[in-house]
N, C-alpha and C positions, 0 to 999 in steps of 0.2 A: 389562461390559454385553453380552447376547448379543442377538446377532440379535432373537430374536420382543420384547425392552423396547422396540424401537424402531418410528416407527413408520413403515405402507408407504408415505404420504406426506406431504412437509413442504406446511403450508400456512402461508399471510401473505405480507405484504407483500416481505418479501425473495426470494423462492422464482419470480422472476421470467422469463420467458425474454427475448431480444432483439426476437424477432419482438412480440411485445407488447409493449413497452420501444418500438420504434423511431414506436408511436403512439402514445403518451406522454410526449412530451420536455418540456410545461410541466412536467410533475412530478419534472423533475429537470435543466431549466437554466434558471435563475434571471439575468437581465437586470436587472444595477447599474443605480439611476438615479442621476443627475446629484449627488442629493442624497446617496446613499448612497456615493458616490466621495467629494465632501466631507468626511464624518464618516468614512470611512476615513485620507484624507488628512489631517483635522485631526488624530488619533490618534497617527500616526506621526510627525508634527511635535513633538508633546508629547513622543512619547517620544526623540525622536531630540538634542531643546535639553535632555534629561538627560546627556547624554553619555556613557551607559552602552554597553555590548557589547548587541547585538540581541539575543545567545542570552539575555538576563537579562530581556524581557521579559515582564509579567505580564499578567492580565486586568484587574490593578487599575491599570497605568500603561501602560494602553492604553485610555485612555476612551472607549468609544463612548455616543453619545447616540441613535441608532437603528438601527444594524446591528447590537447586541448580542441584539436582540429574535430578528431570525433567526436567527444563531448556534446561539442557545440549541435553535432551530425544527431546525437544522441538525445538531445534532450528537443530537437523540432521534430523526431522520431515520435519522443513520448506524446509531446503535445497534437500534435498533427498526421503524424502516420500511424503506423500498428500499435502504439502504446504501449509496447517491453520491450525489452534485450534483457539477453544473459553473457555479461564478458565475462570470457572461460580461461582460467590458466594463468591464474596469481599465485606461487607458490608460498601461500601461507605457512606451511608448513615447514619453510625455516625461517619465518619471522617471530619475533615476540609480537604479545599482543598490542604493544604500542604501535610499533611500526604497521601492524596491520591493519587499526584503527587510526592511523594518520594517511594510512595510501585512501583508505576508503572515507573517511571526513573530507579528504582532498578531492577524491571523485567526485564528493557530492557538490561539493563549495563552484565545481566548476557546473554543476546542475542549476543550483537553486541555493538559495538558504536557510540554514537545517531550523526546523520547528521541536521545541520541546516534546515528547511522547507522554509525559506521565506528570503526575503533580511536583515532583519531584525537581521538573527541568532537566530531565536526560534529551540531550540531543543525540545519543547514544545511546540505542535498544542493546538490551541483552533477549535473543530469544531462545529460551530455553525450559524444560519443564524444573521447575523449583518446587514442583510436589503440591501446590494450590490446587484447591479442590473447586473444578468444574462446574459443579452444581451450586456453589456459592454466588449471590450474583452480583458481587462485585469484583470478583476473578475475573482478571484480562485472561480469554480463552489463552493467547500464547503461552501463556506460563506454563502450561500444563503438556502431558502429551497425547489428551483427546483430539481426534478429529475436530479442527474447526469446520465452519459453516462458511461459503461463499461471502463477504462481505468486503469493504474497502475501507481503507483506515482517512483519518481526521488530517489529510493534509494530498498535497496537490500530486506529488509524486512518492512513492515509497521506494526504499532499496534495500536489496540485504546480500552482506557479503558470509558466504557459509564458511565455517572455520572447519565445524567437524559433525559427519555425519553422522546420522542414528544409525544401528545393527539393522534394524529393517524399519521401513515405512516412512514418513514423513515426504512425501513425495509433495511440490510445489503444484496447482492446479491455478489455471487463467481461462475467465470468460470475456468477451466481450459482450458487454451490457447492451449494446447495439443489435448485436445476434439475436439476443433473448426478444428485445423489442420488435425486433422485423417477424420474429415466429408470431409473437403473441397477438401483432397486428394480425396478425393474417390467421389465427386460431381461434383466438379469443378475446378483440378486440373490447368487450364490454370489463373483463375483468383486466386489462390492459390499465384501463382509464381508472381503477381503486388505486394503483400506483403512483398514481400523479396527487394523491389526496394527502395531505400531512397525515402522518400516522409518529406515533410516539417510541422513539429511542433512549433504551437508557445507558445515562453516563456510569454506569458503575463506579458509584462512590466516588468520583471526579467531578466535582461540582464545581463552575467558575462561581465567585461572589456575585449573588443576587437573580440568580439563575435555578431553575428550575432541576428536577434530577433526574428530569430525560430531555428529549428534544423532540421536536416537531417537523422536521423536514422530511419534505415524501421521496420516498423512494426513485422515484424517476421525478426529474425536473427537464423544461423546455424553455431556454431563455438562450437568446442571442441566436437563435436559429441552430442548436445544439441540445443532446441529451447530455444531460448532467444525471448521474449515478450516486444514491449515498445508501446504503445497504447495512444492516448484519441483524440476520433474521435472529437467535439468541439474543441478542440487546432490546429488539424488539418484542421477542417474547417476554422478556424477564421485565421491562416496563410496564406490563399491566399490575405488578405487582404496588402500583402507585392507584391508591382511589382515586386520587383527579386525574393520570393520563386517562386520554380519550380510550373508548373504548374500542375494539379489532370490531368490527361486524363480520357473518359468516362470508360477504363478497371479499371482505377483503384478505381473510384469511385464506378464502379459494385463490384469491388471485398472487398472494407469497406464496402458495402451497405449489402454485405452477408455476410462478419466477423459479422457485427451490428447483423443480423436478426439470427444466429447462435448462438451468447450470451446473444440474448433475448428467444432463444426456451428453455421452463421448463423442458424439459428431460435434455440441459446441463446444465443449470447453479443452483445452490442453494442458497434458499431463508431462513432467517434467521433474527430473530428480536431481537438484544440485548437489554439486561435489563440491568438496571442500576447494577455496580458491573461484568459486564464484561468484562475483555478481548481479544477481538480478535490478533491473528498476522496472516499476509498473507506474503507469498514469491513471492513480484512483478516479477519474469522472467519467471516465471510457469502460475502462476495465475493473473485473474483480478477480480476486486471488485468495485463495484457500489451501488448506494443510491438509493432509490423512495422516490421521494418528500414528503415531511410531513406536517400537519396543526401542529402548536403549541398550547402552553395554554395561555393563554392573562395576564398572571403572569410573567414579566422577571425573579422573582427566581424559578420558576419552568421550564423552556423554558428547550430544548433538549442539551444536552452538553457533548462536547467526548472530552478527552485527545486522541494526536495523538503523535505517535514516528514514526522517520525514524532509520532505523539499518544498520550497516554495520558489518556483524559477521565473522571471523575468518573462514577459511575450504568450504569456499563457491565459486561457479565457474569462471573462467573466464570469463572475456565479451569480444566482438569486440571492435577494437580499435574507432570504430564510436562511440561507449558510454562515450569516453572523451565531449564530444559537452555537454552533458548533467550533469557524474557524476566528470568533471574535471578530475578525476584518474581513471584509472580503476582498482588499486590495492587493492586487494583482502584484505577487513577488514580495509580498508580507502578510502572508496570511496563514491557518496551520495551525497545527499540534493542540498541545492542551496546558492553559493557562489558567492558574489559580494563585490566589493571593500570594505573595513573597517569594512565586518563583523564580528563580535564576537557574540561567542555564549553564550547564556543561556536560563534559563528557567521559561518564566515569567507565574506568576498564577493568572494573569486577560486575 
């Protein structure tokens, strides 16, 4: 696909900046009521006196009788309009961690269906800093509590329910990949076009069998008359550490160095601090989302702590076939997460 097929700028719903975004927050945090916590809570009960593993939850034994309506509202949202919401006001805080990780497995199960995160077969993130070290480069940045870097994770939809906040910082940030694209048309269209070039990502230490230990998919893709986004500059960087990945040239490194400085400027991207009881979902092919570093509390039962989902939902668009390297399939509502030899999934609640 060369340059002049595409076009000089993306419009819709997604193509958002923060500065507009930060006057429009009904249109993307959504306020539980009373009754809508109910029919959450009854759901998880149902499924929890099956006494099956959470990661085995479905959409069909997890009955909702009115918050399936939005869901549904929810997830043509991610794929097709602004691509997030944050539903605000789950009172985690008298739940156990099961219940809390059955309302939110149930959220998702009504999204998509959950993708493995780790070699492991966690269909259930834990995010939180477990004291890995940063500068290692097979560290998943989230484990730690550096500042990560703008990037989008290995499945179609991500979500994270917040249990409990850090003492300062960790504050949630969302770009639309769209935004960065429409500036960079119209700035620097030549270092624009380094993005559409495979450039090498590494798996830290997640290697599928027979697979390489980074990946090749570029940065911005253009297939089906959409931008497709796969991003995370540290993966990137720490890939050259391979003598056979390809090598960055100085255009290309100019042209991450202004994606970077693009999705740190506060007119695009928006800043947002979940509290404990919410929800976020984001649509990784639109959008990207990023962390600021946080202090914690010197308590490990009060320390910062997110459930995470990967989704892969039904009605959602095609990718390039480069996106096998990463989501194994690229079939539309089975595709995602991160698959190596003998894994099995579930979802553990430590």
């Amino acid at each position: 696909m060369t340059q002049s097929e595409r076009p000089p700028e993306l419009k819709g719903p997604s193509a958002w900046t923060g500065q507009d975004m930060r006057k429009r927050q009904d249109e993307w945090i959504v306020e539980l009521t009373p009754e809508d916590i109910a029919d959450l809570e009854q759901a998880a009960r149902h499924y929890l006196n099956l006494g099956r593993d959470i990661g085995e939850i479905t959409m069909a034994n997890f009955p909702l009788q009115r918050m399936d309506v939005h869901l549904a509202g929810l997830r043509d949202k991610l794929i097709r309009g602004i691509g997030f919401e944050v539903i605000r006001g789950l009172p985690v805080q008298n739940y156990t961690q099961e219940l809390a990780a059955a309302i939110f497995c149930g959220v998702g199960a009504h999204l998509g269906s959950a993708r493995s995160q780790n070699a492991q077969g966690h269909i259930l993130g834990h995010v939180r800093d477990i004291g890995a070290d940063a500068n290692d480069p097979n560290t998943r940045i989230y484990q730690t509590h550096e500042r990560q870097t703008f990037h989008t994770d290995s499945a179609d939809i991500v979500g994270l329910l917040c249990l409990r906040d850090a003492k300062e910082g960790g504050e949630s940030l969302l770009v639309s990949a769209e935004a960065i694209y429409n500036r960079m048309h119209a700035d620097c269209p030549d270092l624009l076009e380094r993005l559409f070039d495979p450039i090498a990502t590494d798996r830290r230490g997640e290697v599928p069998e027979g697979m390489e230990p980074f990946m090749t998919i570029p940065p911005f893709s253009w297939h089906d008359g959409k931008l497709t986004v796969f991003y995370q500059r540290q993966y990137i960087d720490s890939a050259q550490r391979f003598p056979e990945a390809m090598r960055l040239t100085p255009d290309h490194i100019a042209a991450l160095d202004r994606f970077d400085a693009l999705a740190n400027d506060p007119e695009l991207h928006l800043s947002m601090r979940l509290r404990p009881g919410d929800m976020q979902f984001v649509y990784n092919h639109s959008q990207l989302h990023d962390r600021t570093g946080f202090t914690d509390w010197p308590d490990p039962a009060e320390r910062r702590h997110l459930f995470r989902l990967w989704l892969s939902p039904q009605g959602d668009r095609e990718l390039p076939d480069v996106f096998r390297q990463r989501y194994g399939s690229v079939e539309v509502g089975n595709r995602g997460g991160i698959i190596t030899r003998g894994t099995q999934l579930h979802a553990p609640l430590d």
